[in-house]
C-alpha positions as CSV (number, residue, x, y, z in Angstrom):
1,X,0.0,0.0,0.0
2,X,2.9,2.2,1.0
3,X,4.7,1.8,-2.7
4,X,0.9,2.9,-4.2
5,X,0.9,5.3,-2.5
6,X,4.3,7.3,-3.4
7,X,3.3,6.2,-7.5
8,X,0.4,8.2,-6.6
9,X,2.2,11.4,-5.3
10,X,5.0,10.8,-8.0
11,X,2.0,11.0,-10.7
12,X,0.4,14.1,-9.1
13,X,3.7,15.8,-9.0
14,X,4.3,15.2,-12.8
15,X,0.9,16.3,-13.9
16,X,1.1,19.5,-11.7
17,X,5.0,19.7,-13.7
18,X,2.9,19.2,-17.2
19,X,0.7,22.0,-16.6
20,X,-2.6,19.8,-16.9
21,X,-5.8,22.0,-17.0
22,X,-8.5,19.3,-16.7
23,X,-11.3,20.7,-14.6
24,X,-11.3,19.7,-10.7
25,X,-13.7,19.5,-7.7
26,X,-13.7,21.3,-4.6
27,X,-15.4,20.8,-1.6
28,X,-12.8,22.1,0.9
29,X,-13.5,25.3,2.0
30,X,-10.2,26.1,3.2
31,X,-8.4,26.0,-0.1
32,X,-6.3,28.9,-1.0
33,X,-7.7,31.8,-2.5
34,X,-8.5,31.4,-6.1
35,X,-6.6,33.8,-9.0
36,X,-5.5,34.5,-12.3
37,X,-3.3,36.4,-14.3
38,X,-4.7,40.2,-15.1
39,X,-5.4,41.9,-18.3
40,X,-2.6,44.3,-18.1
41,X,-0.2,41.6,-17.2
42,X,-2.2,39.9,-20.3
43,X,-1.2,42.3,-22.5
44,X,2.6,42.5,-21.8
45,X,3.1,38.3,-21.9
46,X,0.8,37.5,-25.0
47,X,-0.7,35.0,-22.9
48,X,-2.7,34.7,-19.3
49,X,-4.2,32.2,-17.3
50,X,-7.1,32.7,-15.7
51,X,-9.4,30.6,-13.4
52,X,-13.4,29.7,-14.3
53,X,-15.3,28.6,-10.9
54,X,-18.5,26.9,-12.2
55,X,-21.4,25.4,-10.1
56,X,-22.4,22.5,-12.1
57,X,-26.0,22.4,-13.8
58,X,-27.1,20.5,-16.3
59,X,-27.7,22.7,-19.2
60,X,-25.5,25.5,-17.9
61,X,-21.9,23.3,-16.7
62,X,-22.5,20.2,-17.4
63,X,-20.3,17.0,-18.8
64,X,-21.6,15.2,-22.0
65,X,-19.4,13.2,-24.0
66,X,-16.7,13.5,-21.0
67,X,-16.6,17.3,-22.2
68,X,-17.4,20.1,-20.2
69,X,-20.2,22.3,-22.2
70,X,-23.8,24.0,-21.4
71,X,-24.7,27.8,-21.8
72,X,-22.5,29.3,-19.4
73,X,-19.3,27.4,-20.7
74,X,-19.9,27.6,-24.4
75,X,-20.3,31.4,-23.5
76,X,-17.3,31.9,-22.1
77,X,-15.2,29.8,-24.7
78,X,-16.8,32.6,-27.0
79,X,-14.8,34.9,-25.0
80,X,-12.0,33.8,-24.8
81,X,-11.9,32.9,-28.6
82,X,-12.8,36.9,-29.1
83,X,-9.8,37.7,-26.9
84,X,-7.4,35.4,-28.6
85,X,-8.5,36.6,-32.8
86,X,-9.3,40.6,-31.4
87,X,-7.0,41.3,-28.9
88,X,-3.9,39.1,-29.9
89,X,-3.4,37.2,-26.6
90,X,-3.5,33.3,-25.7
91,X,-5.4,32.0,-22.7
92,X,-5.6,29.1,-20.8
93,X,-8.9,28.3,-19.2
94,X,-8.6,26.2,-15.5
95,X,-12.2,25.1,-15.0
96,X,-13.2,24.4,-10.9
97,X,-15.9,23.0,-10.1
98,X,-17.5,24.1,-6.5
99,X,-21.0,22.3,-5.9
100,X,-21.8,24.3,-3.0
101,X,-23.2,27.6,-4.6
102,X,-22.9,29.6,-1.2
103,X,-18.7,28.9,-1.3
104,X,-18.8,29.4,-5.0
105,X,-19.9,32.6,-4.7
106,X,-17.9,33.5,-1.6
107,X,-14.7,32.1,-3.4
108,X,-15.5,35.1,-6.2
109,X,-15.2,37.3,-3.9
110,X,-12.4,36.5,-1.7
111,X,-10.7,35.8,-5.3
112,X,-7.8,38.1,-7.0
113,X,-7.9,38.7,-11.1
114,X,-8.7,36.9,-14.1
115,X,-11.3,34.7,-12.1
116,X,-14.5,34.5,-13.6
117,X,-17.8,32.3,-12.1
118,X,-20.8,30.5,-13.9
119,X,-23.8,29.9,-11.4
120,X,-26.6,31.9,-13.1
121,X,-26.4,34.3,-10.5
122,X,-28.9,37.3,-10.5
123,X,-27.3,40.7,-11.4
124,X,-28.6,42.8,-8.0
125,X,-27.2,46.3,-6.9
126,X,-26.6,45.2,-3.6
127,X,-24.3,42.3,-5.3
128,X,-22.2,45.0,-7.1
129,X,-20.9,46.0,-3.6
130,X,-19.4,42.4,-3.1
131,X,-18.4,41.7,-6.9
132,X,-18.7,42.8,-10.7
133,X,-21.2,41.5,-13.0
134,X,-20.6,41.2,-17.0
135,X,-23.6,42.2,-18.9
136,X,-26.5,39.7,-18.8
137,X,-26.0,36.2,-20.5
138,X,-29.6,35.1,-19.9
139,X,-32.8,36.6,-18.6
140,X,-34.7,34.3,-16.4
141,X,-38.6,33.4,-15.5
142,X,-38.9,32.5,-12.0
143,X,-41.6,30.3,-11.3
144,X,-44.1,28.8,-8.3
145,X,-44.3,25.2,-8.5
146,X,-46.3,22.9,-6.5
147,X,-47.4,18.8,-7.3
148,X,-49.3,18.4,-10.6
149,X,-52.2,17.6,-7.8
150,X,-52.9,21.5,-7.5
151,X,-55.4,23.4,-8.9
152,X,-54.6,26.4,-10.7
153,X,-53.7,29.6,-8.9
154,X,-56.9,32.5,-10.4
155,X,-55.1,34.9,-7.6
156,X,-52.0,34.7,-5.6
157,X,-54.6,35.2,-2.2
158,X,-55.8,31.2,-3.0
159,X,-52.3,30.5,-2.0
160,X,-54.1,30.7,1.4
161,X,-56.3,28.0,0.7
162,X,-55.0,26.0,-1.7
163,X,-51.9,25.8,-0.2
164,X,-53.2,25.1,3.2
165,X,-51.3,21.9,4.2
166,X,-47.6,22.7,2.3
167,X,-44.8,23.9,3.5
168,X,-42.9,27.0,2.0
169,X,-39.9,25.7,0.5
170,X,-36.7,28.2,-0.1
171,X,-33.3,27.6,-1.5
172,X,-31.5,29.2,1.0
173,X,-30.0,32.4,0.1
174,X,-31.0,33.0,-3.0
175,X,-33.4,35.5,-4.5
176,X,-35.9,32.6,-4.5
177,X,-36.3,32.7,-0.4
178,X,-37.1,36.5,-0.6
179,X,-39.8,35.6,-2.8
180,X,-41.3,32.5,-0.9
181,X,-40.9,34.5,2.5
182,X,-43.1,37.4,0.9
183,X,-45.8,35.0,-0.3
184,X,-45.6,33.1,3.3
185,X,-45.8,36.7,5.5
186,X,-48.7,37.1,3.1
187,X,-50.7,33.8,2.7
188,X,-49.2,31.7,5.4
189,X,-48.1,34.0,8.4
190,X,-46.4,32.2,11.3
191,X,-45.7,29.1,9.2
192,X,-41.8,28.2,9.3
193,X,-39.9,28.3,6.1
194,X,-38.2,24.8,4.8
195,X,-34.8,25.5,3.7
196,X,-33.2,23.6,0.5
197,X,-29.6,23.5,-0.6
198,X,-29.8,22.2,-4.8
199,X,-32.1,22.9,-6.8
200,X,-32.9,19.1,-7.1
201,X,-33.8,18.5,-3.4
202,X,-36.5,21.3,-4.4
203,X,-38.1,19.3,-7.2
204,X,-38.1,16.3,-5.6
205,X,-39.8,17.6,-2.0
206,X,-42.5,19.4,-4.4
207,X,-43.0,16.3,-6.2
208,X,-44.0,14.4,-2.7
209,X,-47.1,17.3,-2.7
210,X,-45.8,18.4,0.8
211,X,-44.0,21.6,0.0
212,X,-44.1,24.3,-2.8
213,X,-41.4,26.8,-4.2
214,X,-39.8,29.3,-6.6
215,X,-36.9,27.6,-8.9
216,X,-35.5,28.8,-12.3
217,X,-37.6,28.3,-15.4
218,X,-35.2,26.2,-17.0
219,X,-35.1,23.9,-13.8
220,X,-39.2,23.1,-13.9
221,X,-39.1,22.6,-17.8
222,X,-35.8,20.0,-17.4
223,X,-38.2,18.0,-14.2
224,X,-41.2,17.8,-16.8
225,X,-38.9,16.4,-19.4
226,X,-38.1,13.9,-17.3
227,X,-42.0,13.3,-15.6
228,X,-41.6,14.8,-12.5
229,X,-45.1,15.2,-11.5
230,X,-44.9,19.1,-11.1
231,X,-47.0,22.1,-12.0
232,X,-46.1,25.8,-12.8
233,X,-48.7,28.3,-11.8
234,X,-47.9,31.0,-14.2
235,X,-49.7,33.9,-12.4
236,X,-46.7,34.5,-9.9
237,X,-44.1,34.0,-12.9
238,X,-41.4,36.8,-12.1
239,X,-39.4,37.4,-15.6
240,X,-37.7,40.5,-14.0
241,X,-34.0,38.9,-13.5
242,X,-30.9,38.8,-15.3
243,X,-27.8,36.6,-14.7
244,X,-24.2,37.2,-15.7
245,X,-20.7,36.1,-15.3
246,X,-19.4,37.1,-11.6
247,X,-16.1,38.3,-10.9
248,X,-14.1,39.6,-8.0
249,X,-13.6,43.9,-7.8
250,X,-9.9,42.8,-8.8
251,X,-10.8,41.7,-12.6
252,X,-9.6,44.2,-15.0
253,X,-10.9,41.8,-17.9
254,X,-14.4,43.5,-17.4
255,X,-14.3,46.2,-20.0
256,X,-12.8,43.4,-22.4
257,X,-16.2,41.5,-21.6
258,X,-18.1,44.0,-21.8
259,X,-16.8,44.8,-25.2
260,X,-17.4,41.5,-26.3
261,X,-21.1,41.9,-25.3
262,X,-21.5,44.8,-27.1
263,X,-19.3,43.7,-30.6
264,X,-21.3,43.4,-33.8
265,X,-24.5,44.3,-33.0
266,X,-24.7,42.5,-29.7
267,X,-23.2,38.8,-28.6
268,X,-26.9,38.0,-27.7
269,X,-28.5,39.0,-30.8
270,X,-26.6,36.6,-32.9
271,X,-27.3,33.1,-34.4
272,X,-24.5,31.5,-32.3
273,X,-26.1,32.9,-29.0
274,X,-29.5,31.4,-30.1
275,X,-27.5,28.1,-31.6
276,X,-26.2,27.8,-27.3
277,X,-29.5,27.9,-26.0
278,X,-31.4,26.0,-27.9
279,X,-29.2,23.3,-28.0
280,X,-28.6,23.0,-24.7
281,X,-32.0,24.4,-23.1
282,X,-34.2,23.2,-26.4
283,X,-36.5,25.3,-28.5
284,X,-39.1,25.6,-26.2
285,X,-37.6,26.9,-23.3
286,X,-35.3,29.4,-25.0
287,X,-38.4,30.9,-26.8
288,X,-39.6,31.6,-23.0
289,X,-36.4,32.6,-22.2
290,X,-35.6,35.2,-25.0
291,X,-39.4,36.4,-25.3
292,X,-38.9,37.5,-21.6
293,X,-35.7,39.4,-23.0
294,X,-37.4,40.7,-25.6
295,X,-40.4,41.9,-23.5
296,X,-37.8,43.8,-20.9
297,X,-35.7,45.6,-23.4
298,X,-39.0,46.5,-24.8
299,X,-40.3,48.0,-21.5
């Protein structure tokens, strides 16, 4: 066992010596603080290395083929192809996993330069005090949900009735508890709020018609495709958020995403944008999705 394990250390030594980029996992929260090389330094070496925390989801970060891809990945690969034929410099990508959104996010902000995170988190202005935001990848519909067993909401005050014997439901920390805690202190005062940590443990206690929640539109249509016996009651549908790429205050690669953004007309308005989402969200859900766009940029 001994001999094992010095091969093993003697491997792990040589693949840190190769420079191997394969994404990791982390799940230990006292890892050394995350960073990568800054734009200006960038621009004086040709070439930069910089660090892409991603919470996995499938559709978003997500391994198919043994290939990372989803929305949020293919997104930034556009990026960083942009930097390398605009801007003439090379850039190594090291992907991180972090499955605990909470530390993900914290691990942004207690990060130094070219770090960049994908978690489809909501673009707020009290955020801005902790981090930077690139312009909005994705709007998103957030959406009640409750078991199929349900009848339809006419008027958020039937929550009162209808909803008598489930339990408010919150992933913990996200914009998603604000909104169940207003509906409880409205329909449901003095009832304790459920706390959830994935989005998953969400579908499933709503499934077992004993709780009811807020996820992420693309989360309810990906538990239908697979049967989950779910419904959406589309009169408390909140289409009023954005997500975008986070990054720490000490990121000088924003204005170079920003350009991006901005760059022939708009990175959003283009087939290849549309080409991400529907082949990784499908054609149903990023017709939701962009109509919602469409309908705030029209407002």
């Amino acid at each position: 066992m001994h001999s094992l394990n010095v091969w093993a250390l003697a491997f792990g030594l040589l693949l840190a010596l190769a420079g191997c980029t394969q994404p990791s996992s982390s799940t230990d929260s006292t890892l050394a603080e995350d960073s990568g090389t800054t734009l200006a330094q960038a621009r004086i070496d040709g070439h930069a290395e910089i660090t892409v925390l991603y919470v996995p989801a499938q559709g978003f970060a997500y391994y198919d083929g043994g290939a990372l891809t989803g929305v949020t990945v293919e997104v930034m690969q556009d990026f960083v192809r942009w930097v390398e034929r605009f801007h003439g410099v090379q850039v190594t990508v090291n992907y991180q996993e972090d499955t605990d959104w909470s530390r993900f996010y914290q691990r942004i902000v207690d990060s130094e330069g070219g770090v960049f995170g994908l978690g489809n988190v909501t673009i707020t202005e009290a955020r801005k005090e902790a981090l930077q935001f690139s312009p909005a990848y994705m709007n998103n519909v957030a959406v009640l949900i409750t078991h199929n067993s349900i009848d339809d909401l006419d008027a958020l005050s039937d929550i009162a009735e209808q909803f008598s014997h489930l339990t408010p439901l919150a992933f913990a920390g996200t914009l998603h508890e604000t909104r169940i805690r207003r509906l409880r202190d409205r329909y449901q005062s003095g009832v304790s709020i459920a706390r959830a940590s994935t989005n998953d443990e969400i579908i499933e206690r709503v499934s077992e018609n004993t709780h009811y929640s807020y996820i992420d539109a693309y989360n309810y249509w990906r538990a239908k495709d697979q049967g989950v016996p779910i419904k959406h009651h589309s009169i408390a549908d909140d289409a009023g958020e954005t997500f975008g790429i986070i990054m720490p205050h000490s990121n000088d690669w924003t204005p170079l995403l920003n350009a991006f953004f901005a760059a022939d007309g708009g990175y959003r308005n283009t087939y290849r944008y549309r080409e991400v989402l529907e082949r990784h969200l499908g054609e149903a859900l990023t017709e939701t999705l962009e109509r919602a766009r469409l309908e705030a940029e029209g407002s």
